[in-house]
Steps between C-alpha positions, in 0.01 A plus 500: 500500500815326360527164450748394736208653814241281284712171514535545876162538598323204651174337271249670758690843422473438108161521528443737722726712310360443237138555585650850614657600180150431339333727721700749477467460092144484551470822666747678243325414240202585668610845555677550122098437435395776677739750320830471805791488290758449804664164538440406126849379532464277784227305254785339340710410810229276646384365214873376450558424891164285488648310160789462691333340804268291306823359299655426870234316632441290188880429498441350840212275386686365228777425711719745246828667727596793330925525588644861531827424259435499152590119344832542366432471034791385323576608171499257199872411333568745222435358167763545201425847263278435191615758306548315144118337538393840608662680209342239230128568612510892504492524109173222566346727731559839248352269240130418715507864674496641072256250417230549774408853393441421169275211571313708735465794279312279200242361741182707442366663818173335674209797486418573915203318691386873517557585090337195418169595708503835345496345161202281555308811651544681163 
């Protein structure tokens, strides 16, 4: 059911709606138990369409008005190009990225929870 059909519907409709939808994936499920493969697909449609209800009718207890026009974003002012600051910190950056390996490589490796049980067991 799309959204627009959901937003229209009265509260007494949401939840009968609703309480239909869940049925129906009651039974589905029900028979995907039982070995019936057909309408597997119509699993995920209610599950959304009954997300999509329950959202509804908790918009409408909270008082929450959804409006169909996105709110118009405006775009922050450009800001002036870095490009001497960014030149200065790549040689900074090749410097830590050369180092980082090495440090790593000198660390001695931690024996696994599983090596060290096999050494006690010996």
């Amino acid at each position: 059911m799309e959204l627009e059909k959901i937003r229209n519907l009265t509260d007494e409709e949401l939840t009968g709606q609703q309480s239909k939808s869940a049925e129906q994936l009651f039974r589905l499920r029900f028979q995907k138990s039982l070995g019936n493969n057909e309408g597997i697909k119509k699993l995920r449609v209610l599950k959304l369409d009954i997300a999509r209800i329950q959202t509804v009718a908790r918009e409408r207890a909270l008082g929450i008005e959804k409006s169909a026009a996105p709110a118009v974003v405006t775009k922050p002012a450009a800001k002036a190009p870095a490009e001497p600051a960014a030149v200065a910190t790549k040689p900074a950056a090749k410097a830590r990225a050369a180092k980082a390996p090495a440090a790593k490589a000198k660390a001695p490796a931690a024996p696994s929870a599983s090596g060290r049980k096999k050494a006690k067991k010996d």
